[in-house]
VMD Tcl script that draws the C-alpha trace (Angstrom):
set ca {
  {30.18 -61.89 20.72}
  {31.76 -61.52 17.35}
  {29.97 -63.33 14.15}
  {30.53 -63.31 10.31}
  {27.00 -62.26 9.75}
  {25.57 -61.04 12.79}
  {26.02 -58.18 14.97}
  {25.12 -59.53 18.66}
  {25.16 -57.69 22.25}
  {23.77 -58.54 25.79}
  {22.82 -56.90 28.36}
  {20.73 -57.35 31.58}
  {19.57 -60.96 30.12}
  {18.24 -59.23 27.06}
  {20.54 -60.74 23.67}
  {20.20 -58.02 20.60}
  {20.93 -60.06 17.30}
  {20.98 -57.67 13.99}
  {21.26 -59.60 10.78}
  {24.37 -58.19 9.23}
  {24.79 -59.30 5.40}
  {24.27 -55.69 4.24}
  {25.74 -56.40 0.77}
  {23.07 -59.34 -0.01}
  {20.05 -57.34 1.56}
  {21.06 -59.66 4.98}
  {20.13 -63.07 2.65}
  {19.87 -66.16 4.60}
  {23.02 -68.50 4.02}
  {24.99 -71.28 5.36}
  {27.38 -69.09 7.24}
  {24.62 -66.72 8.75}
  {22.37 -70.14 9.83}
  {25.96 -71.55 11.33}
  {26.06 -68.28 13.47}
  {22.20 -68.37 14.58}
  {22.86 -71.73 16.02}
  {25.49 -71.05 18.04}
  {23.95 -67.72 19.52}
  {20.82 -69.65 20.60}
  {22.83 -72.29 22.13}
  {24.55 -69.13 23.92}
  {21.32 -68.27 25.01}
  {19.87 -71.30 25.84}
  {22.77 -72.09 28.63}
  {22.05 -71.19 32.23}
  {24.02 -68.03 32.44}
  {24.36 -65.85 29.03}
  {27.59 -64.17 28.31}
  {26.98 -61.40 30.67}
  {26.25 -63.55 33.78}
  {22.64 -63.41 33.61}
  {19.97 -66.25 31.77}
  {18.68 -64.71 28.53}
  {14.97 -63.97 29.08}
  {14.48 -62.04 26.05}
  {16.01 -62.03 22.12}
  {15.79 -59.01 20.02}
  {15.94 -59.76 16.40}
  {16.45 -56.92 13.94}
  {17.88 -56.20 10.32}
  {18.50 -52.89 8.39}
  {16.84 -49.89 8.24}
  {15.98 -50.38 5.15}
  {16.00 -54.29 4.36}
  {15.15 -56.25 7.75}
  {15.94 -59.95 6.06}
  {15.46 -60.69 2.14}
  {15.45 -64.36 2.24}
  {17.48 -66.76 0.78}
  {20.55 -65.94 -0.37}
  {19.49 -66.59 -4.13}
  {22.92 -66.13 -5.48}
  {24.61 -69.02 -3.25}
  {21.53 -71.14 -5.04}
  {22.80 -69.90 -8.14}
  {26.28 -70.86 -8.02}
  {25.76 -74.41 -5.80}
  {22.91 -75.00 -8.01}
  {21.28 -76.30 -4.49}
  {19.54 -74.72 -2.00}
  {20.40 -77.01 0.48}
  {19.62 -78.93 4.08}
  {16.21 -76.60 5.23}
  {16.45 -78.06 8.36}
  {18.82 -76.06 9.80}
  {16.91 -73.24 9.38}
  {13.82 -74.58 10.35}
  {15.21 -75.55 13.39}
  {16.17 -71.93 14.59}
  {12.50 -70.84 14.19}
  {11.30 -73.85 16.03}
  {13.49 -72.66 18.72}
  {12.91 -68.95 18.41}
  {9.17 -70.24 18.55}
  {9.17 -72.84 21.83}
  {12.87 -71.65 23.31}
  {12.63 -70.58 26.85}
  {12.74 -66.85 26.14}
  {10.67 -63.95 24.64}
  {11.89 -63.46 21.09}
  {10.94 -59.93 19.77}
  {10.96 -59.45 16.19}
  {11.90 -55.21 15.51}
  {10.98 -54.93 11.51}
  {12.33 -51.26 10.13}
  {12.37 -52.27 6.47}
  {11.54 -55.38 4.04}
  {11.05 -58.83 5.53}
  {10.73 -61.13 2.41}
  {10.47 -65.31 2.19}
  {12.97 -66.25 4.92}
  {12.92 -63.26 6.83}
  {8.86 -63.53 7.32}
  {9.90 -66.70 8.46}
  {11.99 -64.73 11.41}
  {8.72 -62.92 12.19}
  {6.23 -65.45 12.44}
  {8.44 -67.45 14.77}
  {8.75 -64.96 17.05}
  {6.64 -64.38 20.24}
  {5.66 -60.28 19.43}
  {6.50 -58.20 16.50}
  {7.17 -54.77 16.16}
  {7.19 -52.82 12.90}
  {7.59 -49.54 11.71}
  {5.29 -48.06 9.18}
  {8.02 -48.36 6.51}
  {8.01 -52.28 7.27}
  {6.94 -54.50 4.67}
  {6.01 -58.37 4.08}
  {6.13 -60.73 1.50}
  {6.25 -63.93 -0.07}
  {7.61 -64.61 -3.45}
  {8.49 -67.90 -3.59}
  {5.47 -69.13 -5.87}
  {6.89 -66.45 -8.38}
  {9.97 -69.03 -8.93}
  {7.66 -72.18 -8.94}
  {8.08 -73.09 -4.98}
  {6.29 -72.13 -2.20}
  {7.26 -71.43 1.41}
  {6.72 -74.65 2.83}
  {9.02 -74.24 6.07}
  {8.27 -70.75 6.75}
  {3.80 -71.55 6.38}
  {3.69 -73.71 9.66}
  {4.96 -70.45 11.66}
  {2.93 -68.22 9.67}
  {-0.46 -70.37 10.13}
  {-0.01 -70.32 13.46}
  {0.57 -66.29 13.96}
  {-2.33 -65.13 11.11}
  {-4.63 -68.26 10.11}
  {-4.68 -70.69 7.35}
  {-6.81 -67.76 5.52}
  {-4.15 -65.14 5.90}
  {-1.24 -66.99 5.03}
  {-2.73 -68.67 1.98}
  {-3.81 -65.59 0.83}
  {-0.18 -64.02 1.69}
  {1.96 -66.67 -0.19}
  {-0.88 -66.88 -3.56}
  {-0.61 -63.29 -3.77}
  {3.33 -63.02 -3.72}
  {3.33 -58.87 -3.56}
  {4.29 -57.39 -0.52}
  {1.93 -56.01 2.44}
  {2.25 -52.92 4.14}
  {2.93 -52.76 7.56}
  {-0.58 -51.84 8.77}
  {-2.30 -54.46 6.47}
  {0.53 -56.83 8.40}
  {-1.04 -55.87 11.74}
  {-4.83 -56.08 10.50}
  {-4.12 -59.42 9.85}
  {-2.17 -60.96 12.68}
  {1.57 -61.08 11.60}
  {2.36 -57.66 13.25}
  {1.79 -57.31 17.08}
  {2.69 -53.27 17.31}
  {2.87 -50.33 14.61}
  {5.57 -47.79 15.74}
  {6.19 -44.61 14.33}
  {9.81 -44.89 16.25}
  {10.49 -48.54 16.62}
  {13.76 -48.42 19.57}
  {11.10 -46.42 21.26}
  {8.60 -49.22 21.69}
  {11.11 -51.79 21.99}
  {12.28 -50.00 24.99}
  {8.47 -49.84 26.11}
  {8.08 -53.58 25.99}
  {11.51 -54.40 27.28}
  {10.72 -52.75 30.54}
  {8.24 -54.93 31.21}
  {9.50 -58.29 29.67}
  {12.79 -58.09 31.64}
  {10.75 -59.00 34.64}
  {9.85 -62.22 33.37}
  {12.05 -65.32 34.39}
  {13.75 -68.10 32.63}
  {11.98 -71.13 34.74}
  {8.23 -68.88 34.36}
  {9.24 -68.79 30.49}
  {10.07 -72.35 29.80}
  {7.42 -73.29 31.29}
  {4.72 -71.25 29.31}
  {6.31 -71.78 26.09}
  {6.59 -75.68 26.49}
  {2.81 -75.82 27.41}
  {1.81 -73.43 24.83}
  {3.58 -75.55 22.25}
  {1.11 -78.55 23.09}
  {-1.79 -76.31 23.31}
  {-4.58 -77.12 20.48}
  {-6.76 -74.06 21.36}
  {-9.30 -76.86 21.82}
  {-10.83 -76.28 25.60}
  {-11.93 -80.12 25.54}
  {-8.94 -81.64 23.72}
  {-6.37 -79.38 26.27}
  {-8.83 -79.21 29.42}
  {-6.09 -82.64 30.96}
  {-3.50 -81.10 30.33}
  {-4.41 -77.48 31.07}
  {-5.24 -79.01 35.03}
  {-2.10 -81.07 35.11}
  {0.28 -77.60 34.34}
  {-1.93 -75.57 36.52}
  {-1.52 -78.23 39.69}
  {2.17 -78.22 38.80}
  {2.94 -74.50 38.91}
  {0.49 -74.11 42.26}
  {2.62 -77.06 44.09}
  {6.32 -75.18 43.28}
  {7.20 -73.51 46.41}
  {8.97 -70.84 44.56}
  {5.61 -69.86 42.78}
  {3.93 -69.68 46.73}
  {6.74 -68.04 48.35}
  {6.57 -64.78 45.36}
  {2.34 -64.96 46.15}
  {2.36 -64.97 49.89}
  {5.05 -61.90 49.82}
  {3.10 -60.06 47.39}
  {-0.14 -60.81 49.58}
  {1.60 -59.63 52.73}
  {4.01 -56.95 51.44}
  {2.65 -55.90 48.04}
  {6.13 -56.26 46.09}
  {5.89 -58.06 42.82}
  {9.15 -60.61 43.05}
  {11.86 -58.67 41.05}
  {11.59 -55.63 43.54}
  {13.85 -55.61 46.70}
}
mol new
graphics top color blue
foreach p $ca { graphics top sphere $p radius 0.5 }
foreach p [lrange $ca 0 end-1] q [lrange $ca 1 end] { graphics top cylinder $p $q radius 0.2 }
display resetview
């Protein structure tokens, strides 16, 4: 697929998305939001571009900048910043969509682009990554991206991320939740956890990511709807058919 702002492959049900504003530090605007959209309606569809249901989305930015925000200079010259919804939106998808989005970090992730990572479903950073929050700096505060963040590191974390607005290292991002994996050689681990994620399928996805999105963490508040998903999945033939065959044959339901 070609985009303004993105650069965008698939293969094998796997969608690679790079952020490609190189000149702005790949800043968030109107055009690159326009382009998001459309991939993850792309990749919501039954069949992706190259015949196959995307399972997982790669999200990645420079080596050196991964996503810098806002595109403060559009601000500047509109003298609005405007609709967040949009933008929202995409993480609330990238959060609850029916696929595993995987968040590579090589370089800076500021405002927006921490907004990218704590939407997504695992992170992986090099030790060159970095993290921040500036926005109190300008007299605002990160009000979209905090629901996403509270969810992946704690109230405690992310208060104490956005209040401090300097950027944390990579291995302070992990210590507290926001990072799933330190690489030294990030493609390398990406290619670790794609090996295994590729296995997963679109119906198995949707359906953990819808009930996870309802899930309080609360044993007593979820324990009706925890038994309701779990009858569901043990009643759907296909589910039975891929246990009985491993029980009797051993082979896990991707292998011929």
């Amino acid at each position: 697929m070609t985009y303004d702002t993105l650069k965008v492959t698939f293969h094998e049900g796997v969608c690679r998305v790079a952020f490609h504003r190189p000149e702005v530090g790949n800043a968030i605007n109107g055009r690159m939001i326009n382009d998001i959209t459309h991939l993850l309606e792309l990749c919501s569809a039954d069949t992706g571009p190259d015949g196959r249901p995307v399972t997982v989305i790669v999200i990645e930015g420079g080596e050196d900048i991964f996503c810098a925000g806002g595109d403060f200079e559009a601000i500047s010259e509109n003298g609005t910043a405007g609709d967040p919804a949009p933008l929202y939106d995409i993480w609330l998808k990238l959060a609850e969509g029916p696929f595993v989005t995987v968040c590579l970090v090589k370089g800076r992730a500021n405002a927006g682009g921490v907004g990218f990572v704590s939407a997504s479903d695992i992170v992986i950073a090099e030790k060159t990554a970095r993290f921040g929050l500036s926005e109190l700096l300008f007299g605002i505060y990160p009000a979209c991206v905090l629901p996403f963040l509270i969810r992946r590191m704690g109230r405690r974390g992310a208060q104490y991320m956005t209040l401090m607005t300097k950027p944390v290292s990579a291995e302070e991002a992990l210590s507290s939740g926001l990072v799933d994996v330190l690489a030294e050689d990030g493609e390398v681990a990406l290619r670790q956890h794609l090996a295994r994620l590729r296995h997963l399928t679109r119906p198995a996805l949707a359906r953990y990511k819808s009930y996870l999105a309802g899930c309080s963490g609360d044993p007593v508040q979820d324990r009706q709807r925890a038994l309701e998903a779990n009858r569901s999945m043990f009643s759907d033939p296909a589910v039975l058919a891929g246990i009985r065959r491993y029980v009797t044959k051993l082979k896990f339901p991707w292998e011929t």
